[in-house]
Every structure is written in C-alpha cells, then in structure tokens.
Backbone as a ProteinNet text record, in pm:
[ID]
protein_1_A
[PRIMARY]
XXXXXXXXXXXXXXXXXXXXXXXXXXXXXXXXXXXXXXXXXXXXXXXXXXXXXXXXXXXXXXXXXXXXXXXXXXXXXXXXXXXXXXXXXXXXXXXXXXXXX
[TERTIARY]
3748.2	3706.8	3571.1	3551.4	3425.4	3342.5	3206	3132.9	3042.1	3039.8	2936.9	3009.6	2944.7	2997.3	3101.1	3213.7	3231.3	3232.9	3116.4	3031.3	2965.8	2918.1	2841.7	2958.5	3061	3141.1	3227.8	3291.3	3381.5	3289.2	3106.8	3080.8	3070.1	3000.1	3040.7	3161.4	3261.8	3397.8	3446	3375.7	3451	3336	3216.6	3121.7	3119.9	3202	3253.2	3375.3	3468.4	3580.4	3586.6	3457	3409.7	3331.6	3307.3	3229.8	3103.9	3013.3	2883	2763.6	2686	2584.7	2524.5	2403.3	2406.4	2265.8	2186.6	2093.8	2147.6	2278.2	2368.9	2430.2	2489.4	2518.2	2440.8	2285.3	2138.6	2190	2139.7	2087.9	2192.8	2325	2442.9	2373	2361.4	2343.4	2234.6	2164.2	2046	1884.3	1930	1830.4	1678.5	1582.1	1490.1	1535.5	1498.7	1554.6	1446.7	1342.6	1228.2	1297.4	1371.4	1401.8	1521.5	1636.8	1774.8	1847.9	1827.1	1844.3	1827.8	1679.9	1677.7	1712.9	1752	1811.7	1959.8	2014.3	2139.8	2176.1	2096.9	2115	2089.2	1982.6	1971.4	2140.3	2162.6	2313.6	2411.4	2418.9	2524.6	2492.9	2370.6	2329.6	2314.6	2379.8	2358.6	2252.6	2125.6	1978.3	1956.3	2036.3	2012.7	2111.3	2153.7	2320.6	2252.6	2299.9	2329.3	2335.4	2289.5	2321.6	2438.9	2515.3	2663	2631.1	2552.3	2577	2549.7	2484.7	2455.9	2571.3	2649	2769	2876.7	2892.5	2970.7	2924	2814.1	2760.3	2828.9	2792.7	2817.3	3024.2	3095.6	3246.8	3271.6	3200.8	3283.9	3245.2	3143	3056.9	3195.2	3246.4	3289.9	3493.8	3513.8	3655.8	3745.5	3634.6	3689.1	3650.1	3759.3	3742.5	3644.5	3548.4	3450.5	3531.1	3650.2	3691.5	3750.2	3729	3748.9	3650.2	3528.3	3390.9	3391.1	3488.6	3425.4	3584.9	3645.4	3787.8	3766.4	3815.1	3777.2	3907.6	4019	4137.1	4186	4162.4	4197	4337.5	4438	4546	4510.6	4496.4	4515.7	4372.1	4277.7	4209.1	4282	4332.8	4452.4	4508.9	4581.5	4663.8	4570.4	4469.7	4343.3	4345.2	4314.2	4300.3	4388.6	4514.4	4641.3	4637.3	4703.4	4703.4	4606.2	4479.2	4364.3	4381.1	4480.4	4508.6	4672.7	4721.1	4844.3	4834.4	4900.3	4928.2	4888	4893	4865.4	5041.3	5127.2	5268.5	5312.5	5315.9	5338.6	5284.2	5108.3	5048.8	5141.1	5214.6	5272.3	5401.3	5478.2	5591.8	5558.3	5460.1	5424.1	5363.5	5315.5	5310.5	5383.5	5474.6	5666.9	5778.6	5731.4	5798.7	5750.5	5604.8	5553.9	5539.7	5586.7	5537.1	5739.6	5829.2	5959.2	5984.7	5882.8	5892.8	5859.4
-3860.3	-3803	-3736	-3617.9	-3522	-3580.7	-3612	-3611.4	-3520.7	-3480.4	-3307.2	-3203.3	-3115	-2984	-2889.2	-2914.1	-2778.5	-2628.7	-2595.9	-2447.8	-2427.2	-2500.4	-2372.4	-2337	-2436.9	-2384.2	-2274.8	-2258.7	-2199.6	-2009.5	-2039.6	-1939.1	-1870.6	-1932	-1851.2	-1806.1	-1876.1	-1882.5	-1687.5	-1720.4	-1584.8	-1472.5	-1497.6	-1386.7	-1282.4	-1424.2	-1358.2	-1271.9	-1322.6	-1227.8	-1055.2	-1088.6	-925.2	-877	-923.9	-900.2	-854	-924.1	-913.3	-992.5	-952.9	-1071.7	-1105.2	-1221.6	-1281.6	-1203.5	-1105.9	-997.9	-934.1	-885.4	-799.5	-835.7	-972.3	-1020.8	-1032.2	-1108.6	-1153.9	-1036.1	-923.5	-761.8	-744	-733.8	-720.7	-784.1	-902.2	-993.1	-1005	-924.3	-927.8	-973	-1058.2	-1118.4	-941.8	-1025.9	-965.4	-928.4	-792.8	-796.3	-838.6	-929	-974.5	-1141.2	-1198.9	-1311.9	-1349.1	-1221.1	-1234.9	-1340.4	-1288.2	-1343.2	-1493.5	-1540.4	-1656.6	-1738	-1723.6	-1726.6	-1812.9	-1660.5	-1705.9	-1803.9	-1816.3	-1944.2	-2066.3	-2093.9	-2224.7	-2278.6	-2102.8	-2154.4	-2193.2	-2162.8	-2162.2	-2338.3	-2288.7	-2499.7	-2602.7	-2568.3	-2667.8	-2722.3	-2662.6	-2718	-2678.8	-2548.7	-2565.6	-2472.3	-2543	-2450.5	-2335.9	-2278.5	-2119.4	-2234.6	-2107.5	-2225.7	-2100	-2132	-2057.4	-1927.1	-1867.8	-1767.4	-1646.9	-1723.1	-1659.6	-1725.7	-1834.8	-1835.6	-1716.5	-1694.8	-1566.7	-1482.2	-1432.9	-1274.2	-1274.1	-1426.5	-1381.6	-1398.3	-1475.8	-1508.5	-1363	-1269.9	-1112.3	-1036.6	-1062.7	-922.7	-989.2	-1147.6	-1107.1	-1127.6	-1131.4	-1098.9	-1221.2	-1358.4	-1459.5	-1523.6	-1636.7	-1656.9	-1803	-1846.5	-1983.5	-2024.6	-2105.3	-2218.7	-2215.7	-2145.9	-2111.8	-2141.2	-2152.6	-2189.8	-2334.4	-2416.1	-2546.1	-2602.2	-2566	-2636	-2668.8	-2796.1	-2870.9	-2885.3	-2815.9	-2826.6	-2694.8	-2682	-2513.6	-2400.8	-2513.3	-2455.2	-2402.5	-2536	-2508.3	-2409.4	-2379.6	-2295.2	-2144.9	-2119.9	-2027.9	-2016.6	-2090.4	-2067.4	-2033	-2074.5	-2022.4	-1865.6	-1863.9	-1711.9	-1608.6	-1653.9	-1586.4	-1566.5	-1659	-1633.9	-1602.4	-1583.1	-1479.9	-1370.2	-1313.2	-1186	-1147.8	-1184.5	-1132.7	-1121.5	-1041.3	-1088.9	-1217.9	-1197.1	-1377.7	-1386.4	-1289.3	-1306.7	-1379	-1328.6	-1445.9	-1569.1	-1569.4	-1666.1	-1791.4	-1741.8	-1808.6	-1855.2	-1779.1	-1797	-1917.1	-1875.2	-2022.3	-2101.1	-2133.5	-2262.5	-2293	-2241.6	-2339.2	-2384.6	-2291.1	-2367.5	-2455.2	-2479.3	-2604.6	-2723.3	-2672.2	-2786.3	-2853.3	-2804.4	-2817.8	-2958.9	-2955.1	-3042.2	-3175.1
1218.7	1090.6	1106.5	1031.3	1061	956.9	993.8	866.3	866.9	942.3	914.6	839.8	784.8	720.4	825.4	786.9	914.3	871	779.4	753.1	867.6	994.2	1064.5	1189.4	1158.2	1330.8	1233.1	1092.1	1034.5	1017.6	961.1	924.4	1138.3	1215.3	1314.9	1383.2	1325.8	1381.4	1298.9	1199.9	1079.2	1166.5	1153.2	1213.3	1340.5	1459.6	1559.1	1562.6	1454.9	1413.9	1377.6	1306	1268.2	1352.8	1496	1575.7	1555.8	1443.1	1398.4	1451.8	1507.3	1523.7	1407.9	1458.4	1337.8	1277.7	1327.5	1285.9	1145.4	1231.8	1179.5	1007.7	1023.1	946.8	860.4	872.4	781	663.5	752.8	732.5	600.7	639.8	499.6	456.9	409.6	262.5	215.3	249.4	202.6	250.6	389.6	450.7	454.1	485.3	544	722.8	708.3	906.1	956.6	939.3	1048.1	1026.9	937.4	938.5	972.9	989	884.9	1037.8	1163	1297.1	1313.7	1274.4	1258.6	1171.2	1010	925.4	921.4	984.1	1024.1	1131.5	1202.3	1333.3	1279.6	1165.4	1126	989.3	945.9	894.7	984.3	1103	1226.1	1302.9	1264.5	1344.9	1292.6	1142.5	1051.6	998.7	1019.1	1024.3	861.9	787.4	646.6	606.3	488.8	380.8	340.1	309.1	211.1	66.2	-40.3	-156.9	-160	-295.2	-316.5	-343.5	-365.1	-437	-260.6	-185	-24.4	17.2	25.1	95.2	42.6	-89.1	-198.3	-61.7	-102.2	6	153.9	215.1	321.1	345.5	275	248.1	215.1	134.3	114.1	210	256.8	396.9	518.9	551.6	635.4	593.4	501.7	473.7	455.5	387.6	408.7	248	190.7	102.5	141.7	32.4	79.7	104.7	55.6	96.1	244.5	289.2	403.2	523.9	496.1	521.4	561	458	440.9	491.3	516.9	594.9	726.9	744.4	839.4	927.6	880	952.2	1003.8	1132.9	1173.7	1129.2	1117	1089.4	931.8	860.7	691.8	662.3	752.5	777.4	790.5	871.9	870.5	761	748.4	585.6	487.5	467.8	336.8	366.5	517	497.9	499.7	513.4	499.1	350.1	288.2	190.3	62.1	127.4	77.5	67.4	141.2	161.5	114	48.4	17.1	-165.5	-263.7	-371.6	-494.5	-581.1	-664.4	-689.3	-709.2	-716.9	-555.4	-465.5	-333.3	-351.7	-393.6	-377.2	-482.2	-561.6	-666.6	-577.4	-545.2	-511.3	-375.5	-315.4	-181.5	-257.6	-329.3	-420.1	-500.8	-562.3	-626.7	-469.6	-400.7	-276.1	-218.4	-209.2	-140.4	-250.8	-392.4	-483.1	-463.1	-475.4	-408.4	-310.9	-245.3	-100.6	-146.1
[MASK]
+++++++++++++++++++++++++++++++++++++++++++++++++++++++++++++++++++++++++++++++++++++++++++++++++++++

C-alpha cells in the first residue's frame, strides 16, 4: 500500500508525455522563468503540492484530467485518461455497462 501522494511520479509521468521539461512546463502556467525549473522539481519530488487551482493549470497545459495526477493505479490511471477523452454520451454508456457487472 502507497502512502505517499502518487502526484509527483503521475505529474512527471504526464510531463514527459508531452515531452516538456520542467522549465518549460513552470513557464505555461504561469511560473516565473527564474523559478519555474526549480518549482517544478520540488512538485516532481514531492518536497511541496501545487494547491488546486496550479494542479487545474498544470492537468490542462498537459492534456490530463487531475484525477489523473493522484491515481495510484497505473492501469485505472489509463482508463482516467481514456476516457477523458472520448464523449460524456460513451462516458455514459461505459458506466451502465460497468454498473451491469
């Protein structure tokens, strides 16, 4: 069982996806570019959270919904972000089929 956040392995896991460093990244959301580098490494090392409204910024700069951030299970990690991306009519139809089971 994890008792740490798994926000800094999920937000670098999404960051490397968009192939952004983490300068890069600061810079979108608003960081200062003399800080945004170091910034982002203490979000990545767990040393300090984003409050929500900087997790929001950085979950849309890189194409991921929060809850996606904070899933601790890689697969159902996957599935968040699948179905982040399709319809709310699918999203409906995969939830009467999984409520089914």
């Amino acid at each position: 069982m994890q008792s740490e956040s798994p926000l800094p392995i999920q937000l670098k896991k999404a960051r490397k996806a968009k192939n952004l460093t983490q300068q890069e990244l600061g810079i979108r959301v608003g960081l200062d570019p003399g800080n945004a580098s170091a910034r982002m490494n203490q979000y990545e090392s767990g040393k300090h959270s984003p409050d929500y409204k900087m997790l929001k910024k950085m979950a849309s700069e890189l194409g991921v919904p929060v809850p996606y951030l904070f899933c601790d299970d890689a697969l159902l990690g996957e599935i968040i972000l699948a179905l982040s991306k399709v319809s709310d009519e699918e999203k409906i139809r995969v939830l009467e089929s999984l409520q089914k089971k």
